[in-house]
C-alpha positions as CSV (number, residue, x, y, z in Angstrom):
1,X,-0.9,-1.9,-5.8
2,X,-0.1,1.6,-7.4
3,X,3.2,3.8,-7.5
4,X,2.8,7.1,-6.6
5,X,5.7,10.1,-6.6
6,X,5.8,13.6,-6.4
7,X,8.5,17.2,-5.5
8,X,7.6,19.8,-3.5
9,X,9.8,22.7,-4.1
10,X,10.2,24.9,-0.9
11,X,11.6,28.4,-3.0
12,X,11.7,27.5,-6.4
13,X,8.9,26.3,-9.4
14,X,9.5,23.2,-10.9
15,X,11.7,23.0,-13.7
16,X,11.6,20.5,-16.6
17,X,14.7,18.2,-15.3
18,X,12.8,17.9,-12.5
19,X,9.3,16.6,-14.7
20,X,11.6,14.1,-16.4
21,X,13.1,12.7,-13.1
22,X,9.7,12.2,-12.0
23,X,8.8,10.3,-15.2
24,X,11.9,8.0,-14.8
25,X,10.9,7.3,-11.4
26,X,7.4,6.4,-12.6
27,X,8.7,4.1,-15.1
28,X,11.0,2.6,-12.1
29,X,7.1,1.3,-10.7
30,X,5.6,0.4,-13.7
31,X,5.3,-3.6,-12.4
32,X,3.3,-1.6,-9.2
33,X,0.9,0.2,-12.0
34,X,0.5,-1.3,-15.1
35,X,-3.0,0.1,-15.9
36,X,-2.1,4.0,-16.9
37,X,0.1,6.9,-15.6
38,X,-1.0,10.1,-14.9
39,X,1.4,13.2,-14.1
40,X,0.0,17.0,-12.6
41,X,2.2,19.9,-11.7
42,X,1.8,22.9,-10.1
43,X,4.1,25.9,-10.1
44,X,5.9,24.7,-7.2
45,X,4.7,21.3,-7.1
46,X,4.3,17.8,-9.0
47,X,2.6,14.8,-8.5
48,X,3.3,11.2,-10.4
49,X,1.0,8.1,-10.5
50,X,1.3,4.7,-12.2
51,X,-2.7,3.1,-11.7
52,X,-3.0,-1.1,-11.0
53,X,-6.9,-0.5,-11.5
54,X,-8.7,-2.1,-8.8
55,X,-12.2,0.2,-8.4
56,X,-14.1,2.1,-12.0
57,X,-10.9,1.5,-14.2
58,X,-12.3,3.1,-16.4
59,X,-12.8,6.4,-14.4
60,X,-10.2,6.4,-11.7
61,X,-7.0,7.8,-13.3
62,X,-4.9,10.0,-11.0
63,X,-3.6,12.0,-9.7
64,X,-7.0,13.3,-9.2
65,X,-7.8,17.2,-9.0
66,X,-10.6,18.7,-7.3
67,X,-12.0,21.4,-9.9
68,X,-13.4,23.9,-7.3
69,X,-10.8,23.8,-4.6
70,X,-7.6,22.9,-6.8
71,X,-6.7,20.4,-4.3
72,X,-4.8,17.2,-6.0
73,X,-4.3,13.9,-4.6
74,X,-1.8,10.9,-5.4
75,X,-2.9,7.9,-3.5
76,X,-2.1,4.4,-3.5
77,X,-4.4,1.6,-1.4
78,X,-7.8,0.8,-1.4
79,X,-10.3,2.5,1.3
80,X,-12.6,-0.3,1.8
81,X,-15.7,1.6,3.4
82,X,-15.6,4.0,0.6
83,X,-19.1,3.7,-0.2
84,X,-20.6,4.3,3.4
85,X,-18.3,7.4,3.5
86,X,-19.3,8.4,0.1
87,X,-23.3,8.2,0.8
88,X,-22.3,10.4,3.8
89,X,-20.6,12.9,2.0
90,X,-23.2,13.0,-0.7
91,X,-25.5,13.6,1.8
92,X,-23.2,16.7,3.0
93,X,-23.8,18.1,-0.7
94,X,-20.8,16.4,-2.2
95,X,-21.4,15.3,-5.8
96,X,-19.3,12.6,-7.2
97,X,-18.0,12.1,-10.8
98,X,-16.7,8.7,-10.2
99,X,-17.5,5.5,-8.5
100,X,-13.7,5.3,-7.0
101,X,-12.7,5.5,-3.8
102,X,-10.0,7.8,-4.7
103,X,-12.5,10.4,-5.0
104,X,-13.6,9.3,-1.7
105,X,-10.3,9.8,0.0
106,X,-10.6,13.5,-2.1
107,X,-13.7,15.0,-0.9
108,X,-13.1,13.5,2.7
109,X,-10.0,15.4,3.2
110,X,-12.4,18.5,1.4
111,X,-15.2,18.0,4.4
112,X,-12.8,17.0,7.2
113,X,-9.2,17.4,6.6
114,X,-6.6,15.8,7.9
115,X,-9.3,14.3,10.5
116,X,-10.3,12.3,7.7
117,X,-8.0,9.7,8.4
118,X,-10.2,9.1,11.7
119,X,-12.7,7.8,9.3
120,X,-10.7,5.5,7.1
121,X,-11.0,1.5,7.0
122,X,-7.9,0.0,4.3
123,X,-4.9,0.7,3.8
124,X,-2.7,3.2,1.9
125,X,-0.5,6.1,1.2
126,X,-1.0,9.3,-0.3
127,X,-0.4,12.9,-0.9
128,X,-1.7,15.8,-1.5
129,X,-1.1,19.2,-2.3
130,X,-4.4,22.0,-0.8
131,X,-3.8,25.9,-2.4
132,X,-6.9,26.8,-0.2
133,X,-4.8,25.8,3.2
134,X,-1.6,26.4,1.8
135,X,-0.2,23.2,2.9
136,X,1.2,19.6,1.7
137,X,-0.6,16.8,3.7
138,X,1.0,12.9,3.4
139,X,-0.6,10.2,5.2
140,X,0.5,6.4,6.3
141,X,-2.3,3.8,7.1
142,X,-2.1,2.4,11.0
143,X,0.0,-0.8,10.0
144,X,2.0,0.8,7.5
145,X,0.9,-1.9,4.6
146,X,1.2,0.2,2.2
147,X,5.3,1.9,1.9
148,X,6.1,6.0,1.6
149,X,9.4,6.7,1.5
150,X,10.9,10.5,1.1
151,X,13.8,12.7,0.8
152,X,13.6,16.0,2.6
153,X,16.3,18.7,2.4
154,X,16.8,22.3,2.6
155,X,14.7,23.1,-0.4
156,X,12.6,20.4,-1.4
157,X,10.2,16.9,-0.1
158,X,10.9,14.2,-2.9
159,X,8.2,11.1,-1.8
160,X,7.2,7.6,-4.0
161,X,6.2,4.3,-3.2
162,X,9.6,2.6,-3.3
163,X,13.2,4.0,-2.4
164,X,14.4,3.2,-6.3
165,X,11.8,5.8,-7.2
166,X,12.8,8.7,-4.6
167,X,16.5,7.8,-6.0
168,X,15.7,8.5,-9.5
169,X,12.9,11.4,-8.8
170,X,15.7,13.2,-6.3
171,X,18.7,12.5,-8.8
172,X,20.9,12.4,-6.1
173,X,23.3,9.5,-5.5
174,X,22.5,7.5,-2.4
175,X,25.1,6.8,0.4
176,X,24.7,4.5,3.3
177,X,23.3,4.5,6.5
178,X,25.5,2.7,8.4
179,X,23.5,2.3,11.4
180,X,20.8,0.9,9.6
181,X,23.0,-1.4,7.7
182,X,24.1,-3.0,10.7
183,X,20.7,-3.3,11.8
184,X,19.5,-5.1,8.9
185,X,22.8,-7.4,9.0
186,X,21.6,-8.5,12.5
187,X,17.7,-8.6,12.3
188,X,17.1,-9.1,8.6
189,X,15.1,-6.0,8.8
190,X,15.7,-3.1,6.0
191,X,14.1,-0.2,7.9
192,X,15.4,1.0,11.7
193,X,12.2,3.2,12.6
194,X,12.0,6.1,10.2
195,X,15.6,5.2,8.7
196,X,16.0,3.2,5.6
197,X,19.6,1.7,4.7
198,X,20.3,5.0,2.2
199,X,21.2,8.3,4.2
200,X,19.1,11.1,3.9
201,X,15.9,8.8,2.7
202,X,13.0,8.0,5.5
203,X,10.2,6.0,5.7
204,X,7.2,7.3,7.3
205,X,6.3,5.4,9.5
206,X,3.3,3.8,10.0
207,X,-0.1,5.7,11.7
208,X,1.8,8.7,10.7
209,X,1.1,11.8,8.6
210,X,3.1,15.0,7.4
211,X,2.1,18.7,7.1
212,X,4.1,20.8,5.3
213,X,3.1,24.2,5.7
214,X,3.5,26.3,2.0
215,X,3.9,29.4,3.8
216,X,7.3,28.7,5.9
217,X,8.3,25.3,4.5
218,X,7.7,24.0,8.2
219,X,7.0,20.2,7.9
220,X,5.5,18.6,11.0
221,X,5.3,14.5,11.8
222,X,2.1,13.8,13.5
223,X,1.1,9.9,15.0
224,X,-2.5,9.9,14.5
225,X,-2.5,5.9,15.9
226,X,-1.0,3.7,17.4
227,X,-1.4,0.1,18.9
228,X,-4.3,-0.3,21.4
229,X,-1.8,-1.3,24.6
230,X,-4.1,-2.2,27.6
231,X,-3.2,-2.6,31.3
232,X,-3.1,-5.7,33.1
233,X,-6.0,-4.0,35.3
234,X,-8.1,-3.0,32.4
235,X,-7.7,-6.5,30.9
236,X,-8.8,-8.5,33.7
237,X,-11.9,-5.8,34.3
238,X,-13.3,-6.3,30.1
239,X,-11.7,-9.5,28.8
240,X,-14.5,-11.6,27.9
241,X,-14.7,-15.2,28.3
242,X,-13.1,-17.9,26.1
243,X,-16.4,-18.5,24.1
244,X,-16.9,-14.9,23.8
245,X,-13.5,-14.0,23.0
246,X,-14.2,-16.9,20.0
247,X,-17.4,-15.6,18.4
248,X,-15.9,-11.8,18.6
249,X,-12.4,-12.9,17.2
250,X,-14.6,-14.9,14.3
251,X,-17.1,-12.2,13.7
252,X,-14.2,-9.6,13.1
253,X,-12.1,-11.5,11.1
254,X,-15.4,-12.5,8.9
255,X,-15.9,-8.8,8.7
256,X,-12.0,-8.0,7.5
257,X,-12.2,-10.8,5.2
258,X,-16.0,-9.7,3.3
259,X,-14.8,-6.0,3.0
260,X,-11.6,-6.9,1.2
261,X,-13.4,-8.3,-1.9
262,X,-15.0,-5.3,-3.0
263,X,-13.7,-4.9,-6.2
264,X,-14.3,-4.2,-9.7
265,X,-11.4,-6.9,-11.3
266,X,-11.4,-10.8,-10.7
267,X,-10.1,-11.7,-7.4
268,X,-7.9,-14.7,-6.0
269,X,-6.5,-16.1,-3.1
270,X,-2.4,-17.4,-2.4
271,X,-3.2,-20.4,-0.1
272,X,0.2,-22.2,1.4
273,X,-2.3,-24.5,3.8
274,X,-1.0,-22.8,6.5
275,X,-3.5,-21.5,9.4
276,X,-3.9,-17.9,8.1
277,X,-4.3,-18.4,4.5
278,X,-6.5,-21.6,5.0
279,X,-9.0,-19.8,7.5
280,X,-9.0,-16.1,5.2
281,X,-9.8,-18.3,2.1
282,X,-12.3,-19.9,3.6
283,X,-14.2,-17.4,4.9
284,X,-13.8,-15.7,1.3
285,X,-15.6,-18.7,0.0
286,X,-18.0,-18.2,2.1
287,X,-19.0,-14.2,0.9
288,X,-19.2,-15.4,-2.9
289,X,-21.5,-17.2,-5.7
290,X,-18.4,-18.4,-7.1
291,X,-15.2,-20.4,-6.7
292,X,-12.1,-18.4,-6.0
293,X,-9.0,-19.5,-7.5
294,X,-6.2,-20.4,-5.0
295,X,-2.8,-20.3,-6.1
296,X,0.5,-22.3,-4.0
297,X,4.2,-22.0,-4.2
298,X,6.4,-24.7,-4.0
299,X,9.6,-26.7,-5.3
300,X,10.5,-29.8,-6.5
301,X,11.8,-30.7,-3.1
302,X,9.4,-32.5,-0.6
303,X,10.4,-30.4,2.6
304,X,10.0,-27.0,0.2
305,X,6.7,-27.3,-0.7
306,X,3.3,-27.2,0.8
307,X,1.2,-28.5,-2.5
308,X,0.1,-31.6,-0.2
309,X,-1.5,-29.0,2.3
310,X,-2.8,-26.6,0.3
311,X,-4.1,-29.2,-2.0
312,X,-6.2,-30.2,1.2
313,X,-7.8,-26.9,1.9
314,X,-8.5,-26.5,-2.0
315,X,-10.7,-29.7,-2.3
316,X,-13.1,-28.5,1.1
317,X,-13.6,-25.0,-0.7
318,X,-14.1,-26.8,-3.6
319,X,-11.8,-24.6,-5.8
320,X,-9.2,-25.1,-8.5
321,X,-5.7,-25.3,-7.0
322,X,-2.7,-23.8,-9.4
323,X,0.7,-25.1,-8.4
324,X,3.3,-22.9,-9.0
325,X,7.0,-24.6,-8.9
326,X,10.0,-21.8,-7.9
327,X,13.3,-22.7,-9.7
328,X,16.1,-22.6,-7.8
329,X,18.3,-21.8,-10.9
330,X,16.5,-18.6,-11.5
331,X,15.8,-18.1,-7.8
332,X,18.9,-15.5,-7.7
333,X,18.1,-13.9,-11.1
334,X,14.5,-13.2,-9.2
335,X,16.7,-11.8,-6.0
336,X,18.6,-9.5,-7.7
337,X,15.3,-8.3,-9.9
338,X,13.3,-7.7,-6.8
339,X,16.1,-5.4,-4.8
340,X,16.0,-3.2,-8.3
341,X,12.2,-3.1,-8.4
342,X,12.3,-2.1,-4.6
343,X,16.0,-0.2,-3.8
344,X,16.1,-2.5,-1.0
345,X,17.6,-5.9,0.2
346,X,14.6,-8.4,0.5
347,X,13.8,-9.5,4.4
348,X,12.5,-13.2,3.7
349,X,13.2,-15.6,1.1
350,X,9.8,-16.2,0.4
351,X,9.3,-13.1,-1.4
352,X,10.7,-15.2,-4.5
353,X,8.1,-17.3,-4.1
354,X,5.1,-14.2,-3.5
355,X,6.8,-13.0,-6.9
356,X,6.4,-15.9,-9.0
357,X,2.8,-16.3,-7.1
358,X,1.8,-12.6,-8.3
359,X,2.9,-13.4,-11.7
360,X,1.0,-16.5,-12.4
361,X,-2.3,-15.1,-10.6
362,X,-2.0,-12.0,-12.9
363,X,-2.8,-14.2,-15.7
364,X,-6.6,-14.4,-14.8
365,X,-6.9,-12.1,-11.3
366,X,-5.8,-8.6,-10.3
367,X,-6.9,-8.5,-6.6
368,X,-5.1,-11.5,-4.3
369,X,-6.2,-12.5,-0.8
370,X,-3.3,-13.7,1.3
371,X,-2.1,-14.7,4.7
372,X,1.3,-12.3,4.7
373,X,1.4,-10.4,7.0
């Protein structure tokens, strides 16, 4: 994963307090981007990035700037059909100075615009800033993977990855939302549709995108998707049969699964034994010329730890299984860590145990495959 964060001043140019918020906020994701940071401003504008290199680490430092057009793009995700769309825009008359898909994302929005998300297969969240159009443009993927959260007021849009970083890059002191605090008490959940538990900070939600317009300051909320909902009548006129319902579910989770391991950096799997992680690690397996490294979370007590089952699943692929133990006696130490890094109560306990899992994988991989979610 990468940080991004950025200001857009409505009426005013940026002014050096506001550069040093953003690089506080930056350092606030440093655990999302340890590979390089990157800062670019504009008179009225600027735009943060802390890189987790995934695709041409040595090329694909952001924000990104498009020489011809000034546009400039902070983006955080992974466009997974970036090479198709890049062989299309080459043949468009696009040339590209990277193999990234950040540059991709760039010259898509160049050809298409906004409609570019149309286009898209992965997952992210970025922004970017157009001279040519005069306008801001922030995007959401469909299921909202990958987080955007933003401040907007009278005079300025404040946006980064987590809500600690809009905190420190708007340098205003947070208040509660108390109707989204009750929420959470009852569901567990830390977001109420676009509300998050501080007033005055939003989540865009996901298969959404912004325009701000640089003319009037207008910003507009767009859906651009939403969930597929079919009628009972159009159900029973397609659905296919059982069998054939089988081999299509299998064929596009095989697809989903061989897309997500184009990468650049070593890749590995977290693998509890459970039914999702079992059957996306085995049809990993399946796409590559060499053993992928599985990685379980566990305990030192029997009923809190699935070692025994994923242990099971890492002898039939044939891979080496690491065994990760969670401590209880650090467990809240971990807690209290993890609502810092985020500026947000957790919503599951096991985020401990995806923590200590990310950690120890980091050792040897960059990109994980997992079941969450």
């Amino acid at each position: 994963m990468c940080g991004i964060v950025g200001q857009l001043n409505f009426n005013a140019d940026i002014e050096p307090q506001t550069a040093e918020r953003v690089n506080l906020a930056m350092r606030t994701m440093l655990r999302r981007g340890p590979d390089g940071q990157g800062v670019m401003s504009g008179p009225r504008w600027i735009f943060g990035h802390t890189r987790l290199a995934i695709i041409d680490p040595a090329a694909g430092q952001q924000p990104i700037c498009d020489a011809a057009t000034g546009i400039t793009l902070t983006y955080n995700g992974e466009i997974y059909n970036f090479r198709e769309l890049r062989a299309e825009l080459s043949a468009l008359g696009h040339v590209f100075h990277t193999r990234c898909d950040t540059e991709v994302l760039l010259r898509a929005y160049i050809e298409w615009g906004p409609e570019c998300l149309e286009r898209f297969v992965g997952f992210f969240a970025f922004a970017l800033i157009d001279p040519v159009k005069k306008s801001f443009f922030a995007a959401r993927d469909r299921l909202g993977i990958k987080p955007f959260y933003y401040r907007i007021d009278k005079d300025r849009f404040v946006f980064a990855s987590t809500v600690a970083a809009v905190v420190k890059a708007s340098g205003v002191r947070p208040e509660l939302e108390l109707t989204a605090v009750s929420h959470y008490l009852t569901t567990g959940k830390n977001v109420m549709g676009d509300k998050t538990l501080l007033q005055n900070i939003s989540t865009l939600e996901p298969g959404r995108c912004i325009i701000i317009d640089l003319n009037t300051n207008e910003a507009k909320r767009r859906r651009y998707w939403r969930l597929p909902i079919m009628s009972p009548d159009e159900k029973k006129d397609t659905a296919p049969g059982f069998e054939e319902a089988v081999e299509e579910v299998r064929a596009m989770l095989h697809e989903a699964v061989r897309c997500r391991l184009v990468s650049d950096v070593p890749l590995g799997a977290f693998l509890s034994g459970g039914l999702d992680s079992a059957i996306i690690t085995t049809q990993a397996q399946s796409h590559l010329d060499f053993k992928l490294p599985v990685f379980c979370a566990g305990s030192d007590e029997e009923q809190l730890n699935e070692f025994l089952y994923a242990e099971m699943i890492a002898a039939r692929l044939g891979s080496p299984l690491h065994r990760i133990t969670v401590d209880a006696h650090t467990f809240l130490n971990d807690w209290r860590m993890l609502i810092g890094e985020r500026g947000l109560p957790l919503t599951t306990p096991n985020e401990i145990s995806i923590y200590h899992l990310a950690r120890a994988l980091r050792q040897q991989c960059t990109v994980t495959l997992t079941g969450e979610g």
